[in-house]
BALOBA-1460 file (C-alpha; in Angstrom, 3 decimals):
// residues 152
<rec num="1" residu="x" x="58.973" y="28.858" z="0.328"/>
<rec num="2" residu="x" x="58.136" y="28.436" z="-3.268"/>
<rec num="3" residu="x" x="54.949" y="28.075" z="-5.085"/>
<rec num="4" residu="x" x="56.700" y="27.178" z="-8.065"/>
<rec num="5" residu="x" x="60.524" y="26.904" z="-9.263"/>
<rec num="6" residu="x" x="59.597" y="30.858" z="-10.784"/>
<rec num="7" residu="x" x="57.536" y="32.769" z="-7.935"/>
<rec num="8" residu="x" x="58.738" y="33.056" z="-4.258"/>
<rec num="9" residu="x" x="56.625" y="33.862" z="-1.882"/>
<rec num="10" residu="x" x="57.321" y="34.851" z="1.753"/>
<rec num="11" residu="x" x="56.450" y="33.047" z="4.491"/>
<rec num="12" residu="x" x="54.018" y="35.550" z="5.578"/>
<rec num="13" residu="x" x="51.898" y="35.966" z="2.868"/>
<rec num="14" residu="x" x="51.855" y="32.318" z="2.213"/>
<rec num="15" residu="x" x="50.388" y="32.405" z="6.147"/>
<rec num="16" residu="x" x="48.264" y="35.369" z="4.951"/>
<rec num="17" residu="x" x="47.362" y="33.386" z="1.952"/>
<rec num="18" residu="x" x="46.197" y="30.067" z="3.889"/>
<rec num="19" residu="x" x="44.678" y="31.455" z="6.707"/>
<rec num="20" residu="x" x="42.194" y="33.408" z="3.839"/>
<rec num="21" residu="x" x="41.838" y="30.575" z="1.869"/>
<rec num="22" residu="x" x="41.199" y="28.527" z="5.328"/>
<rec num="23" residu="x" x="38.543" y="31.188" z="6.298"/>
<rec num="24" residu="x" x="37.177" y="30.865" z="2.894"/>
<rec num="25" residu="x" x="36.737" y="26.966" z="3.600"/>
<rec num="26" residu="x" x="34.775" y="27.521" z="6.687"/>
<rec num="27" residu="x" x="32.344" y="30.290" z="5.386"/>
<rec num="28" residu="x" x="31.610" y="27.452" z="2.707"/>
<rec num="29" residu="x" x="30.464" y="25.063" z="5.260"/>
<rec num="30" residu="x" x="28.458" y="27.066" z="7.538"/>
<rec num="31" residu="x" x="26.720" y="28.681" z="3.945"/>
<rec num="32" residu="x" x="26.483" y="24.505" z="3.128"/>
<rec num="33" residu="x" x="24.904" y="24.257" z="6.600"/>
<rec num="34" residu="x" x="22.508" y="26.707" z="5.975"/>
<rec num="35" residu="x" x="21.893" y="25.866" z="2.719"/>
<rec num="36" residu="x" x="20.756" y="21.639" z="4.507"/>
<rec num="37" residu="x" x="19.043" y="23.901" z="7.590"/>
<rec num="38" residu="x" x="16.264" y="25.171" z="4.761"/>
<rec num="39" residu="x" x="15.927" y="21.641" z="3.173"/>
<rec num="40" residu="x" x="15.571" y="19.707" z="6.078"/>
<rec num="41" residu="x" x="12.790" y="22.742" z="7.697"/>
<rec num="42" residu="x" x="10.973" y="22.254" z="4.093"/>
<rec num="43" residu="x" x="10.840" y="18.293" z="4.378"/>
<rec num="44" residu="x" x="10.035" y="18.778" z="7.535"/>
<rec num="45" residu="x" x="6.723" y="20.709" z="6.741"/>
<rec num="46" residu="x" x="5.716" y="18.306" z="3.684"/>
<rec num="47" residu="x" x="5.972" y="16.047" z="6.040"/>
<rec num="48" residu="x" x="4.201" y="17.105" z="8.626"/>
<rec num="49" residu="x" x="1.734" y="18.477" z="6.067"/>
<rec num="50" residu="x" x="1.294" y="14.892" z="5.364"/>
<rec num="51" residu="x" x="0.553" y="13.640" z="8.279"/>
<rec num="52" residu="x" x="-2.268" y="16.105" z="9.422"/>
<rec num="53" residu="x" x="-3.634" y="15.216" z="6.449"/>
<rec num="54" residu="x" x="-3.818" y="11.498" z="6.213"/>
<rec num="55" residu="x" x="-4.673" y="11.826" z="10.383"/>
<rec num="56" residu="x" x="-7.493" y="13.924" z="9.292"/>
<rec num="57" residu="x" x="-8.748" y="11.380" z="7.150"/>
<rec num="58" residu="x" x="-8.042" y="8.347" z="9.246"/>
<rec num="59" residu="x" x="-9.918" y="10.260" z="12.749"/>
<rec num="60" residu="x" x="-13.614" y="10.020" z="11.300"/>
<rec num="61" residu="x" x="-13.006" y="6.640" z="10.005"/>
<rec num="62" residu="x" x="-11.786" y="5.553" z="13.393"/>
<rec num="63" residu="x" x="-15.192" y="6.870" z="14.755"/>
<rec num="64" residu="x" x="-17.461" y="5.158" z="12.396"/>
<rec num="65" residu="x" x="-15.457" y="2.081" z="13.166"/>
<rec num="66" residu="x" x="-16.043" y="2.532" z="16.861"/>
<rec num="67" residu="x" x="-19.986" y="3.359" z="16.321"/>
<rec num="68" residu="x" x="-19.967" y="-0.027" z="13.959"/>
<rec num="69" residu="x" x="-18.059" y="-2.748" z="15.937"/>
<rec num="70" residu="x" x="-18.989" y="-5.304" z="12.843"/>
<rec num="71" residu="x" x="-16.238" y="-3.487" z="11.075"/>
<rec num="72" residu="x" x="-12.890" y="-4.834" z="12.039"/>
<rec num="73" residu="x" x="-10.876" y="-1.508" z="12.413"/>
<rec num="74" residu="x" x="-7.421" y="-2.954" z="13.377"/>
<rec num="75" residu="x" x="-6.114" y="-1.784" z="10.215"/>
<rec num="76" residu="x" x="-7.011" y="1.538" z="11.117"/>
<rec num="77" residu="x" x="-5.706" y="1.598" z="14.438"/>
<rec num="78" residu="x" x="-2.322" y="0.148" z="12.986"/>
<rec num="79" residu="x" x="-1.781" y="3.068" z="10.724"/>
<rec num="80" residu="x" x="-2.966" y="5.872" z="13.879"/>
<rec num="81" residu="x" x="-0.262" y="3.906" z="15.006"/>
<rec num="82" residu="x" x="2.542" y="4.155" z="12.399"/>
<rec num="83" residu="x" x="1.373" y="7.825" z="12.447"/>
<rec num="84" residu="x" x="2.315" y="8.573" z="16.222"/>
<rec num="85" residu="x" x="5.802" y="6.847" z="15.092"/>
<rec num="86" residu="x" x="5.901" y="9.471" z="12.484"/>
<rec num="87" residu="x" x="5.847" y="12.045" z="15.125"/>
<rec num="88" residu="x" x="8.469" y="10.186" z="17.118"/>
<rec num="89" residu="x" x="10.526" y="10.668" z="13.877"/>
<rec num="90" residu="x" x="9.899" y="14.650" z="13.823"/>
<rec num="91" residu="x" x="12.038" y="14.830" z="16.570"/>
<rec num="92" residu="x" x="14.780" y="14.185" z="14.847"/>
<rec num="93" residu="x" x="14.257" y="17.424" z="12.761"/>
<rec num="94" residu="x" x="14.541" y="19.398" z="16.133"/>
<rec num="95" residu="x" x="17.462" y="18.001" z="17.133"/>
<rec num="96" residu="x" x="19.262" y="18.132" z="13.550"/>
<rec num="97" residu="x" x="18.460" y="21.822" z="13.895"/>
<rec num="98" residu="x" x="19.839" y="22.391" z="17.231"/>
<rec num="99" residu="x" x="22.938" y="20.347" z="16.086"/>
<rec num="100" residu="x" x="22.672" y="22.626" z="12.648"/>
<rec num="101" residu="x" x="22.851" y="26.060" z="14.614"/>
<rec num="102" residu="x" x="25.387" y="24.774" z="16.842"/>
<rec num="103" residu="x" x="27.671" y="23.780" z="14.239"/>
<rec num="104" residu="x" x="27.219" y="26.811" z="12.075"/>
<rec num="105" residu="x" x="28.007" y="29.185" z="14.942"/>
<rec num="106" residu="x" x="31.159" y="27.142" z="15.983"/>
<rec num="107" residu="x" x="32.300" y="27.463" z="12.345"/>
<rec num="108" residu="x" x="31.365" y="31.157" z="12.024"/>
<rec num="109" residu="x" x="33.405" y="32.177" z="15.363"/>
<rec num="110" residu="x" x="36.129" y="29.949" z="13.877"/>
<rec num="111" residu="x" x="36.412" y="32.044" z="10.676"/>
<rec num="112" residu="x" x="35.763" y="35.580" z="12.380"/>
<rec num="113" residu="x" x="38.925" y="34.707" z="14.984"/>
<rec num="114" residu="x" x="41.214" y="33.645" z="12.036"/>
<rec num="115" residu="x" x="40.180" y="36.649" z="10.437"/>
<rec num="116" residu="x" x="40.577" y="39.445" z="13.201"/>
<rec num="117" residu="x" x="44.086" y="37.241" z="13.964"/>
<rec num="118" residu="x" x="45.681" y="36.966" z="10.581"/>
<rec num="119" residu="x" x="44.490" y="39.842" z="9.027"/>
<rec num="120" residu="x" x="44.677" y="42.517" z="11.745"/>
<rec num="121" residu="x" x="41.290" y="44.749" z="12.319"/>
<rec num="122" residu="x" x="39.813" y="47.004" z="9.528"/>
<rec num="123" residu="x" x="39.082" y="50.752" z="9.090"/>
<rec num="124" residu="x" x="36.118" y="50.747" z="10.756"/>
<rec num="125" residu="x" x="37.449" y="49.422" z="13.954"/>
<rec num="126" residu="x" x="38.326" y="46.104" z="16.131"/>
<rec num="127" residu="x" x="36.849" y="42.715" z="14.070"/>
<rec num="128" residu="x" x="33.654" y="41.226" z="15.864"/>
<rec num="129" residu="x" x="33.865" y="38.137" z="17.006"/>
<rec num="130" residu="x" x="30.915" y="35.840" z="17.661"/>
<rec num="131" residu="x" x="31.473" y="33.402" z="20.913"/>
<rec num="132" residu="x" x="31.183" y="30.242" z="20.083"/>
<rec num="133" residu="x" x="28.914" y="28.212" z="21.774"/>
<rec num="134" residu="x" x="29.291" y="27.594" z="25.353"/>
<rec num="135" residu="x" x="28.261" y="23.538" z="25.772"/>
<rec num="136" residu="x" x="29.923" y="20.885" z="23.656"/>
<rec num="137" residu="x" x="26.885" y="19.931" z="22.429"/>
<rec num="138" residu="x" x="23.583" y="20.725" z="22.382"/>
<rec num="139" residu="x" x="21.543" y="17.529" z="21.495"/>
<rec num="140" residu="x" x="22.864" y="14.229" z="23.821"/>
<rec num="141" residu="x" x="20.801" y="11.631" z="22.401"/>
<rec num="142" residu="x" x="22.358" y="9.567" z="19.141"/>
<rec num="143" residu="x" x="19.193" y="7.939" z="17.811"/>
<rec num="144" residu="x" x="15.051" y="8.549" z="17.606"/>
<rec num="145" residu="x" x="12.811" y="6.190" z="19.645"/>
<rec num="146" residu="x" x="9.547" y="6.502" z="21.221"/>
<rec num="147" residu="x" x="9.888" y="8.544" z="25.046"/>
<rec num="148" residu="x" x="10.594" y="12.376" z="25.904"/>
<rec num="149" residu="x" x="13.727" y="13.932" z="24.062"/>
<rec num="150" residu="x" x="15.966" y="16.575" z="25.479"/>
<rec num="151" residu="x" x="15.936" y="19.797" z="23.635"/>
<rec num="152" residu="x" x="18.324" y="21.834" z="25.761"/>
């Protein structure tokens, strides 16, 4: 094979040559996965930040309302309301993260096994492998509604 009409290049180290740059590829993805794993854990603490706050705010203005039944506190029930949906949506951040984790160890097993095969085992002994995880996948639902989620 030939990178160019000048420069052969055996078959081997072209091999060599794309199962590194391959390896390379993955490492970027699982670092890209780690790099979305912090963002999504920081929105998810603004977020839930938020929402002890304004639920802090919204609790003793749901008891006056109760102690004052001329004031019409449907509004406030409303947004306790859209708040408990809010929680329904935090579940999405646990299963993003289980799906996160799972990915990123798939990937890293991935690159450690095309590593230890292609490029042999180094000076300091056999390559360690992780195992990648056992289960296909760790999170079964698709979509975030109201009702118990799985988490393992």
């Amino acid at each position: 094979m030939s990178i160019d009409d000048s420069t052969q290049v055996p078959e081997s180290a072209l091999s060599l040559l794309t199962a590194a740059d391959l390896q390379d590829s993955l490492l970027v993805a699982s670092n890209d996965l780690d790099r979305l794993q912090r963002l999504l854990s920081d929105a998810t603490e603004t977020l839930m930040a938020h929402f002890y706050g304004a639920s802090a705010q919204l609790q003793p203005l749901l008891r006056n309302a109760a102690r004052h039944p001329e004031f019409p506190g449907d509004e406030l029930h409303t947004a306790m309301t859209h708040l408990g949906g809010a929680v329904t949506a935090l579940q999405f951040e646990d299963m993003a993260t289980q799906l996160i984790n799972h990915t990123l160890r798939r990937l890293r097993s991935c690159a450690d096994r095309l590593a230890r095969e292609v490029m042999g085992d180094d000076e300091d002994g056999q390559a360690v492998v992780e195992q990648p995880p056992l289960c296909p996948n760790p999170v079964t639902q698709d979509e975030v509604d109201a009702g118990s989620i799985e988490l393992f």
